[in-house]
C-alpha positions as a LaTeX table, in Angstrom:
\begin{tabular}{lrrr}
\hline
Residue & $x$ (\AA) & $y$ (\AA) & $z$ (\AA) \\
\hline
Unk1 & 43.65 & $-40.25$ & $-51.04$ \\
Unk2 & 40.54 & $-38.49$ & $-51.59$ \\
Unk3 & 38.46 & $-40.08$ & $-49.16$ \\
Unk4 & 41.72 & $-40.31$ & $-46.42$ \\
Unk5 & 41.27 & $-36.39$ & $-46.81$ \\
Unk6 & 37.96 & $-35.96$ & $-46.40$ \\
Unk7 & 38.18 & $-38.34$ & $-43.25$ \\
Unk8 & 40.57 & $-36.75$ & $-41.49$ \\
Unk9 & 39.45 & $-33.20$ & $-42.38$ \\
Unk10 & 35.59 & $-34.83$ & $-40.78$ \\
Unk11 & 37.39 & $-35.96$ & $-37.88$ \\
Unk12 & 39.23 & $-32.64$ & $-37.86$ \\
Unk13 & 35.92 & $-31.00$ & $-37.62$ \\
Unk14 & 34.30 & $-33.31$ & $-35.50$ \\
Unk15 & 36.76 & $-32.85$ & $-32.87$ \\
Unk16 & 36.98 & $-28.78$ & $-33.40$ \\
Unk17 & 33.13 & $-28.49$ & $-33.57$ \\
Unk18 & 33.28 & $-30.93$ & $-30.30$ \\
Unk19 & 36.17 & $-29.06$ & $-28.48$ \\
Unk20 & 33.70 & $-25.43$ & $-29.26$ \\
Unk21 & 30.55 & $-27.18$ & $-27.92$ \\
Unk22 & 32.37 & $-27.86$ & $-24.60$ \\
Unk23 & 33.74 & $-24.21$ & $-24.02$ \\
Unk24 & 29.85 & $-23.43$ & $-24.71$ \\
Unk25 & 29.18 & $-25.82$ & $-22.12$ \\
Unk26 & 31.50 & $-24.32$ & $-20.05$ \\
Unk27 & 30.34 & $-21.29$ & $-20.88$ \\
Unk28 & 27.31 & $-21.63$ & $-19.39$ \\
Unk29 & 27.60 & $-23.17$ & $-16.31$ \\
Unk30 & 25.76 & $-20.89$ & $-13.51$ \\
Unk31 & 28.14 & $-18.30$ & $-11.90$ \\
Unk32 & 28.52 & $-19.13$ & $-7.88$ \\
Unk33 & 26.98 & $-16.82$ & $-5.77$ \\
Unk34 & 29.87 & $-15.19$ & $-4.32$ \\
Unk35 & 31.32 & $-14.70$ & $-7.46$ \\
Unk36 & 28.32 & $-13.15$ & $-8.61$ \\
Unk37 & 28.34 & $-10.91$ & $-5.52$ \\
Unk38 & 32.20 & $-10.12$ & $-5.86$ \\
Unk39 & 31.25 & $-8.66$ & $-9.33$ \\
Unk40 & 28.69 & $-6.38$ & $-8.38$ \\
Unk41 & 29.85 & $-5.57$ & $-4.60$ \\
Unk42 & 29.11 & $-2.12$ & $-5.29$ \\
Unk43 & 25.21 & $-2.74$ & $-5.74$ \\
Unk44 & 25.77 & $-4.58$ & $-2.39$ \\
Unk45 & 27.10 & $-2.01$ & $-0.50$ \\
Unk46 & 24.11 & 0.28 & $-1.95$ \\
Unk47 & 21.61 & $-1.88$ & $-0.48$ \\
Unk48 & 23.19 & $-2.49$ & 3.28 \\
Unk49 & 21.99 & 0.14 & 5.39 \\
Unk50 & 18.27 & $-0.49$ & 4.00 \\
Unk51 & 19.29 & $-4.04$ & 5.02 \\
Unk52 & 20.02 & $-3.28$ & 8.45 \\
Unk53 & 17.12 & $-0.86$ & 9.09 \\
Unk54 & 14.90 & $-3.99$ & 8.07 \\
Unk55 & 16.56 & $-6.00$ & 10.07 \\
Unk56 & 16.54 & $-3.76$ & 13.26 \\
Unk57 & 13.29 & $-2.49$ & 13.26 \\
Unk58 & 11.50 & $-5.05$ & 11.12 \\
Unk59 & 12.95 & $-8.49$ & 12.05 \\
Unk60 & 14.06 & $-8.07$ & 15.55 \\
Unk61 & 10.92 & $-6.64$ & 16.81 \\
Unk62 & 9.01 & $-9.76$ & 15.83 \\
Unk63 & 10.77 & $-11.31$ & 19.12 \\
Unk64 & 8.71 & $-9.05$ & 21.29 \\
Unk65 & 5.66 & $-10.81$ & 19.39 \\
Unk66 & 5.55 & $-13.64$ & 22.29 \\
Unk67 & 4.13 & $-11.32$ & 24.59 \\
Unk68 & 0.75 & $-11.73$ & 22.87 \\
Unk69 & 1.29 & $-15.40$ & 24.40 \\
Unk70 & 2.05 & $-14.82$ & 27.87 \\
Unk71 & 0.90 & $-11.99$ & 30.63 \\
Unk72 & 3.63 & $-9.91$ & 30.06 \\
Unk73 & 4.76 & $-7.67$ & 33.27 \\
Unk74 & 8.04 & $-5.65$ & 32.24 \\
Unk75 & 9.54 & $-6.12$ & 35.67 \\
Unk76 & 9.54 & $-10.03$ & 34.99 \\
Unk77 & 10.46 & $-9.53$ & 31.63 \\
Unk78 & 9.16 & $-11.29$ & 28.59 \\
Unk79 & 11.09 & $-14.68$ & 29.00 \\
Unk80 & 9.63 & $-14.82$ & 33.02 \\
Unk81 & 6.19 & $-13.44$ & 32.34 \\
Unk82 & 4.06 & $-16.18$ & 32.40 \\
Unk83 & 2.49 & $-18.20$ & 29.85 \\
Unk84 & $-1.07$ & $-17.94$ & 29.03 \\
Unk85 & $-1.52$ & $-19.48$ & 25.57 \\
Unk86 & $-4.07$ & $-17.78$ & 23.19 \\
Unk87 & $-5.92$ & $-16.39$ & 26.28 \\
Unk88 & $-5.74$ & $-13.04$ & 25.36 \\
Unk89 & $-6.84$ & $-13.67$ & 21.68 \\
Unk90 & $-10.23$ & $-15.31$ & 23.60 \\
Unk91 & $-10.72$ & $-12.32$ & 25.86 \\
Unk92 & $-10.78$ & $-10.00$ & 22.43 \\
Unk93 & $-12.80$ & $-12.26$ & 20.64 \\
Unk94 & $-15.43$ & $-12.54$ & 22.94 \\
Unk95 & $-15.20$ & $-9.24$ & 24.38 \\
Unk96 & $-18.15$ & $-6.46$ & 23.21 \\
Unk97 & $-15.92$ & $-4.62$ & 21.50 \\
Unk98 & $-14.65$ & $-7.07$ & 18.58 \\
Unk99 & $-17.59$ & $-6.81$ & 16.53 \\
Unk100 & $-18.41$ & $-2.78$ & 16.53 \\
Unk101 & $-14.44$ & $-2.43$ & 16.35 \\
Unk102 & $-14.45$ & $-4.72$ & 13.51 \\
Unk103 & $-17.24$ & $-3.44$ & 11.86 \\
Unk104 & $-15.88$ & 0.18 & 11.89 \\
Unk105 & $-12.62$ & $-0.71$ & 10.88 \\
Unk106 & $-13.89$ & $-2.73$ & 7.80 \\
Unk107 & $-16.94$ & $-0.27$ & 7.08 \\
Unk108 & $-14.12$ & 2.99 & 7.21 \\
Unk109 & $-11.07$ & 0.66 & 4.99 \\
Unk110 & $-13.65$ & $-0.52$ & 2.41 \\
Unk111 & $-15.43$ & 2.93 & 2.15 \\
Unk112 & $-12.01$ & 4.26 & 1.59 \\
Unk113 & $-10.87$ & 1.54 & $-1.04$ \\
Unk114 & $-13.85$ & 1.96 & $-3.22$ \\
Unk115 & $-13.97$ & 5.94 & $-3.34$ \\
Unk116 & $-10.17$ & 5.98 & $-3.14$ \\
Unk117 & $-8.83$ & 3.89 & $-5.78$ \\
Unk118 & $-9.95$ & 4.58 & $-8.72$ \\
Unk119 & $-9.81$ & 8.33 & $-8.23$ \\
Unk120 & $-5.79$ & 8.79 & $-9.03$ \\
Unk121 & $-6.37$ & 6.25 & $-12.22$ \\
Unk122 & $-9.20$ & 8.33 & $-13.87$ \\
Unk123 & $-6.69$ & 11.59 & $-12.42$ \\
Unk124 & $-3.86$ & 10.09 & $-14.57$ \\
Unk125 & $-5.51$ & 9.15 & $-17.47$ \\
Unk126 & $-7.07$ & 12.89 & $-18.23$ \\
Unk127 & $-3.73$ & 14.28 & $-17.57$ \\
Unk128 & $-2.15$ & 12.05 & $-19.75$ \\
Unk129 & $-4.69$ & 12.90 & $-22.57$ \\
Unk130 & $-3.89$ & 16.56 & $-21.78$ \\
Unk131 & $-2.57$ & 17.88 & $-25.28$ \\
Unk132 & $-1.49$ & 21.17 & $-23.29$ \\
Unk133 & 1.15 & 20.48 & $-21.15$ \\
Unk134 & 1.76 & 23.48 & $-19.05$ \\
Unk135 & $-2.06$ & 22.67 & $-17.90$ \\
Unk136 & $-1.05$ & 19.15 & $-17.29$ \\
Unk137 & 2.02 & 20.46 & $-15.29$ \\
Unk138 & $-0.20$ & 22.65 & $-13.52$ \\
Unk139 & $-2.92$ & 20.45 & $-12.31$ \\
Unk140 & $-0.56$ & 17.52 & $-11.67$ \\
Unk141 & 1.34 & 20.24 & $-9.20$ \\
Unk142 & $-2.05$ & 21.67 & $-7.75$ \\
Unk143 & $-3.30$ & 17.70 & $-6.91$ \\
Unk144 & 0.48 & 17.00 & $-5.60$ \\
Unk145 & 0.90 & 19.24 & $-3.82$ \\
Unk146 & $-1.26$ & 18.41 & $-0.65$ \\
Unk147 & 0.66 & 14.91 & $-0.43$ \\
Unk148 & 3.54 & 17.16 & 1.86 \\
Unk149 & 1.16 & 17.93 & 4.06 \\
Unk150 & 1.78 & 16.48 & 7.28 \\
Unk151 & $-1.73$ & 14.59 & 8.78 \\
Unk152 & $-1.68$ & 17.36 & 11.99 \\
Unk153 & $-1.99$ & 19.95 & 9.30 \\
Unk154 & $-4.73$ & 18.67 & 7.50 \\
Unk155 & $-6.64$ & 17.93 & 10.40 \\
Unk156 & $-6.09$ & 21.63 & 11.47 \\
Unk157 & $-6.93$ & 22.35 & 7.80 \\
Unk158 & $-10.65$ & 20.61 & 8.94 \\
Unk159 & $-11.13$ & 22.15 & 12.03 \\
Unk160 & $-10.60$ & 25.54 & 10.66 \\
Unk161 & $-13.20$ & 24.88 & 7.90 \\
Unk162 & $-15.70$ & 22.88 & 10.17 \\
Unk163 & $-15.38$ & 23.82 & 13.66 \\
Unk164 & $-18.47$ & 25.10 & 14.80 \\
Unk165 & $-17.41$ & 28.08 & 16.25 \\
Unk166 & $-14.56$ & 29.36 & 14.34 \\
Unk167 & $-15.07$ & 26.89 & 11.28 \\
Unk168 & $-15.26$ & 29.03 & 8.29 \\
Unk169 & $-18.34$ & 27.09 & 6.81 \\
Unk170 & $-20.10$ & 27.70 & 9.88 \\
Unk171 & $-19.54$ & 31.46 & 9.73 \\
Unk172 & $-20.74$ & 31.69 & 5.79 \\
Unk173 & $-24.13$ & 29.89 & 7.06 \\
Unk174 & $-24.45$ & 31.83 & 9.93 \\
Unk175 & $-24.43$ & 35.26 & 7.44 \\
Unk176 & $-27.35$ & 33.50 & 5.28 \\
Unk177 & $-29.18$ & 32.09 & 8.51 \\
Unk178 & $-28.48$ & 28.64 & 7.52 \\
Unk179 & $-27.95$ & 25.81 & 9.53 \\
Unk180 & $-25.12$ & 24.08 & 8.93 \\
Unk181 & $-24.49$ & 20.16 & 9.99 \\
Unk182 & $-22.32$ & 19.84 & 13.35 \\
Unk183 & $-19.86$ & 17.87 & 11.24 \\
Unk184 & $-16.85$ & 17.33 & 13.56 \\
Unk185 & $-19.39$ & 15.74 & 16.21 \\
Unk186 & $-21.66$ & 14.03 & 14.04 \\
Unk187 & $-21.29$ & 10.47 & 13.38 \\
Unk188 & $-22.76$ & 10.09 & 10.26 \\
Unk189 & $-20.08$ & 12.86 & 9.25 \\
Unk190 & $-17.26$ & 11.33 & 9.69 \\
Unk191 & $-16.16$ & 8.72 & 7.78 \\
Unk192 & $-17.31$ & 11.17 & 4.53 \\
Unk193 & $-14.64$ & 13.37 & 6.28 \\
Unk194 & $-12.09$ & 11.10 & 6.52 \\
Unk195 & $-11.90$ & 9.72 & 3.53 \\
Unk196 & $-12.82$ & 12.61 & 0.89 \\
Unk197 & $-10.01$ & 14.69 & 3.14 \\
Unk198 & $-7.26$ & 11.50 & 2.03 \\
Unk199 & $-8.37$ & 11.51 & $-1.00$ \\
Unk200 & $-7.74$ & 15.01 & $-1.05$ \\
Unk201 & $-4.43$ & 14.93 & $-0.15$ \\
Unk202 & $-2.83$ & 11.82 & $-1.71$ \\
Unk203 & $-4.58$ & 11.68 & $-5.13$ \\
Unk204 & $-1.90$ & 13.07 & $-6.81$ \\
Unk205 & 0.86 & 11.32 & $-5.58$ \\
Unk206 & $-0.70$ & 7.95 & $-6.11$ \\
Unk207 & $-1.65$ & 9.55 & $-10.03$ \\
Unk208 & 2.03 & 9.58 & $-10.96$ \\
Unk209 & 2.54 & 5.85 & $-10.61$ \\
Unk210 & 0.15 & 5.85 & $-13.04$ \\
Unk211 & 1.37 & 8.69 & $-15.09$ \\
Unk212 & 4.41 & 6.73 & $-15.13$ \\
Unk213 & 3.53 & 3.68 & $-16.23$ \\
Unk214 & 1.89 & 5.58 & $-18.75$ \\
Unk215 & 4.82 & 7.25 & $-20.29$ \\
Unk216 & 5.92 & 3.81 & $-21.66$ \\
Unk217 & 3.09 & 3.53 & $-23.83$ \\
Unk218 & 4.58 & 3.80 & $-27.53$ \\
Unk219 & 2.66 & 7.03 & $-29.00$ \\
Unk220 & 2.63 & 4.85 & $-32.27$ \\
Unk221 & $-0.72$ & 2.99 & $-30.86$ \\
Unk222 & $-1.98$ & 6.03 & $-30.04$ \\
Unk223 & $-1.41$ & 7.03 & $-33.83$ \\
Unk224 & $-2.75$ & 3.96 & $-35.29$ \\
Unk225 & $-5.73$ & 4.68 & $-33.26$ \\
Unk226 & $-6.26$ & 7.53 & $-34.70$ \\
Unk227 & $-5.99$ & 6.65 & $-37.93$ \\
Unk228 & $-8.68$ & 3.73 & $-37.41$ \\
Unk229 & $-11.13$ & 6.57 & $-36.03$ \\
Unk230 & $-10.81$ & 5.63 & $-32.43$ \\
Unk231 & $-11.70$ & 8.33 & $-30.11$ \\
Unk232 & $-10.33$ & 9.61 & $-27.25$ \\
Unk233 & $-12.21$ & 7.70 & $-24.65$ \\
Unk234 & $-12.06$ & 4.57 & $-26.87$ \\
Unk235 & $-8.16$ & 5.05 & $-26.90$ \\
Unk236 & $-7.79$ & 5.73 & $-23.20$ \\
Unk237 & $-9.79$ & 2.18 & $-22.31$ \\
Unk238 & $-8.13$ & $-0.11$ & $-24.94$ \\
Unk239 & $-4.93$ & 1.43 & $-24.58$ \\
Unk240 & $-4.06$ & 3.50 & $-21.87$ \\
Unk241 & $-6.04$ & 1.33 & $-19.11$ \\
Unk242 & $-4.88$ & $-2.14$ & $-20.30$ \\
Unk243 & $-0.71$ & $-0.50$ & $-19.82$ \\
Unk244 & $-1.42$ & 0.71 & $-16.35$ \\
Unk245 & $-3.25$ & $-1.84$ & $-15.31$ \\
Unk246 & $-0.60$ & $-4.18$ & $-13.93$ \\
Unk247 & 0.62 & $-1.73$ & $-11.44$ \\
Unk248 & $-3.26$ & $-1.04$ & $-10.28$ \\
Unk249 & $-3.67$ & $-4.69$ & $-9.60$ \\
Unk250 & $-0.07$ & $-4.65$ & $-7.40$ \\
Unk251 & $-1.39$ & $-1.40$ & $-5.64$ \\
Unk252 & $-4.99$ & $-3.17$ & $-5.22$ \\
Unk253 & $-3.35$ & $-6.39$ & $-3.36$ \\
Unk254 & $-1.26$ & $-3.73$ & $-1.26$ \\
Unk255 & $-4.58$ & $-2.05$ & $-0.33$ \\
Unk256 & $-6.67$ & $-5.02$ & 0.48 \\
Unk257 & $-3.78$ & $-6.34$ & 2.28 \\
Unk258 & $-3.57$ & $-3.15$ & 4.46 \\
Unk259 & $-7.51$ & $-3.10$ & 5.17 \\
Unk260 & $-7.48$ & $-3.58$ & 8.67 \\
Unk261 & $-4.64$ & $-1.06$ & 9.15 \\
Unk262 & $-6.81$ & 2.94 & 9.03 \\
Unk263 & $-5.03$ & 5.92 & 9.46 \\
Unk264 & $-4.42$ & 5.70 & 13.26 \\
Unk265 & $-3.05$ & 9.81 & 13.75 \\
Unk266 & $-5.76$ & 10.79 & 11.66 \\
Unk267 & $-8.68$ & 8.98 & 12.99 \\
Unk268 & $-7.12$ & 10.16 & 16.61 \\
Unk269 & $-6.96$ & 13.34 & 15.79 \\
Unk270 & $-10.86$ & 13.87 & 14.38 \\
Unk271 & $-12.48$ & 11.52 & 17.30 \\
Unk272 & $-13.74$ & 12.90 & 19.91 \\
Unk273 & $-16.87$ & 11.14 & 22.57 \\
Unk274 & $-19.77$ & 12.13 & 20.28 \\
Unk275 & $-18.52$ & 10.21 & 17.30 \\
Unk276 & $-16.94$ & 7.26 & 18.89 \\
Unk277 & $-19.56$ & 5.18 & 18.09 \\
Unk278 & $-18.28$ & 5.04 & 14.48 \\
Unk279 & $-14.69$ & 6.39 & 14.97 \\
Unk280 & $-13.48$ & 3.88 & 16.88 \\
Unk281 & $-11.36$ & 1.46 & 15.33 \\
Unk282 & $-9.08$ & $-1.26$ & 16.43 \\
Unk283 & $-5.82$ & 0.94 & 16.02 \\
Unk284 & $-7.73$ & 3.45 & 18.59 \\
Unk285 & $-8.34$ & 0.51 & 20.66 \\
Unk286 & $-4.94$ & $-0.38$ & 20.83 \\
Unk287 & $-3.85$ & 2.51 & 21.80 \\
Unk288 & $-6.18$ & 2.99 & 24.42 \\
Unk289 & $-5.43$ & $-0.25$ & 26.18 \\
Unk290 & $-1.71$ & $-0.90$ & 25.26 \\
Unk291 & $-0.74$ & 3.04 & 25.79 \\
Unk292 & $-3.59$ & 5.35 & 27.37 \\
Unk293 & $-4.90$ & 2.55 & 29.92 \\
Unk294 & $-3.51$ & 3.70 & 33.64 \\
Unk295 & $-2.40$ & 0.00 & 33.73 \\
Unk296 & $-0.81$ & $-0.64$ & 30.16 \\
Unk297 & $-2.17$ & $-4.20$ & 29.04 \\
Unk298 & 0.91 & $-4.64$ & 26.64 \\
Unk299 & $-0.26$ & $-8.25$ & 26.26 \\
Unk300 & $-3.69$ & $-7.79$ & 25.00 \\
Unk301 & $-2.55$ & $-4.95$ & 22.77 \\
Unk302 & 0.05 & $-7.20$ & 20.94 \\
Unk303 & $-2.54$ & $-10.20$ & 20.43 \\
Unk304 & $-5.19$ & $-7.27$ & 19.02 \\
Unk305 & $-2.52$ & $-6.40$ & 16.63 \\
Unk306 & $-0.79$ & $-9.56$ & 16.03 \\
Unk307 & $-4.70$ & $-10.64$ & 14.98 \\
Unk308 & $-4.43$ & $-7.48$ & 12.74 \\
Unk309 & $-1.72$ & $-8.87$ & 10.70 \\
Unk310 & $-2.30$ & $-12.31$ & 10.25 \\
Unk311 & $-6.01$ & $-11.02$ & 9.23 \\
Unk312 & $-4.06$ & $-8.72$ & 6.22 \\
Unk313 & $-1.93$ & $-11.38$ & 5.30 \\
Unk314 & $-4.33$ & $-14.15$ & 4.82 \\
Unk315 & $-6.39$ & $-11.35$ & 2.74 \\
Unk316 & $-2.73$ & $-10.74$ & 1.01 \\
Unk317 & $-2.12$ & $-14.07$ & $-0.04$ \\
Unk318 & $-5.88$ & $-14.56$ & $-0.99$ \\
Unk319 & $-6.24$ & $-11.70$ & $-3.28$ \\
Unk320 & $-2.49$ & $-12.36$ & $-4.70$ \\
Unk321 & $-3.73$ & $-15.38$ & $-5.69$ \\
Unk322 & $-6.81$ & $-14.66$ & $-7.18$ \\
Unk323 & $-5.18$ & $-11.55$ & $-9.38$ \\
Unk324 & $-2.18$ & $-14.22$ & $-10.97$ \\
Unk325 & $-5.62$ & $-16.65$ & $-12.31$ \\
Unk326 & $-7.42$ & $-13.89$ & $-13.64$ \\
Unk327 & $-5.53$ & $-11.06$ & $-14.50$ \\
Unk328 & $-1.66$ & $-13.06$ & $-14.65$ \\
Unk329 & 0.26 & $-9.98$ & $-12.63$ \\
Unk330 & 0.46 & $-10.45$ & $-9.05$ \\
Unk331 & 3.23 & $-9.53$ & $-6.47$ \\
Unk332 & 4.74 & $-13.20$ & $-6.43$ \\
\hline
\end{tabular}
């Protein structure tokens, strides 16, 4: 009777313990998708209209892109204009102007890159090791602030200071008989003008990405640090720089991604015909002969920029990959 027991109460089991496995496997079969949307409709609802902007001005644009593929008149339209292949991809390649527009595109992105980037990392990290935080507050606001500046103000900001006329740093040479560098017409000026001025003005904003990331650094490490003797520059590299250093390697792919796209308004608005030689860039060119041309060549234009993007995302995908061997954090 014993054993009788004991088999039934197994087989009791068995069947219980096999009845609780299958809800489990029931459990966790995947969702569907529309059930999983049903649940969280509200998220969905968040996240339509920046749908539909992307889809307006993003995706639909892209069927315009053909035009880089035919001679585009707008009286034929684009499906009657005729075809003409990658013609006017040759005609910019072997045109004079590819490699001084390439050159000063590349020479103005890359200058920019190295000064640029690691200013608002080393910016982040002394504020973050600020022990007084109303002067952290402070300087964060002072280096923030010029980020809602608009790019017409800043230029004006340059011209007042450097016009040779007006310019303010003319005027305090002029009272101590110094000659001061012509540096609005210069070339040799102004890419150093460019690029210090932008680093000016969005050095702060990019710092609080950092600042950010930095927040989530558990202040026990920095404790334990202490404790070991570790100073403070010894504590910023080993812990400070290894936490933010994911989201420098995202915003590093970004930039190199982005390298053959300069600030078009602001190189515009600082060129002028004595420092074209190194201020003219491809987006300048574009908008020369796509916009500024008597007879708009909207066909050449779009190839020149079409080139432009398939140029940053090769790069993209190139430096994305190299960042997920080496450094494992990557944007996909």
């Amino acid at each position: 009777m014993l054993n009788t027991n004991d088999g039934t109460a197994s087989t009791d089991s068995a069947h219980k313990g096999g009845a609780a496995s299958g809800s489990t496997i029931r459990s966790n079969r995947p969702v569907p998708l529309l059930k999983r949307m049903a649940r969280s409709w509200q998220l969905y609802v968040l996240l339509l209209p920046s749908l539909i902007w992307l889809v307006l001005f993003a995706y639909l644009p892209m069927y315009g892109l053909q035009i880089a593929f035919r001679e585009f008149n707008p009286m034929q339209g684009i499906i009657d204009s005729p075809w003409v292949g990658l013609a006017q991809f040759e005609r910019f390649f072997e045109s004079n102007n590819f490699v001084p527009l390439l050159w000063n595109t590349i020479a103005l992105a890359l200058y920019e890159l190295i000064a640029g980037f690691p200013i608002p990392i080393v910016l982040a990290l002394a504020l973050n090791a600020l022990r007084q935080k109303y002067l952290s507050r402070s300087v964060q606001l002072i280096t923030y602030a010029p980020n809602f500046l608009s790019v017409v103000v800043v230029v004006g900001i340059l011209m007042m200071i450097l016009d040779p006329q007006i310019g303010v740093v003319h005027q305090v040479a002029g009272a101590l008989g110094i000659d001061a560098p012509q540096f609005l017409t210069d070339p040799g000026w102004f890419r150093h003008i460019f690029v210090w001025s932008g680093i000016w003005q969005t050095a702060g904003f990019s710092a609080i990405m950092y600042l950010a990331a930095l927040s989530s650094v558990p202040p026990e490490l920095h404790e334990a640090a202490k404790v070991d003797g570790a100073s403070l520059f010894r504590r910023m590299i080993h812990i400070d720089l290894p936490s933010i250093m994911p989201i420098a390697v995202i915003l590093l792919i970004l930039s190199v991604g982005n390298i053959l796209n300069t600030g078009f308004e602001k190189v515009l608005l600082l060129q002028n015909p004595l420092n074209l030689t190194v201020s003219q860039v491809i987006d300048t060119y574009v908008y020369e002969v796509g916009l500024k041309s008597p007879i708009p060549q909207f066909s050449y234009a779009t190839a020149i920029g079409l080139f432009k993007s398939v140029v940053g995302l090769i790069l993209l995908l190139a430096v994305n990959f190299f960042a997920n061997k080496t450094t494992k954090s990557g944007l996909f």
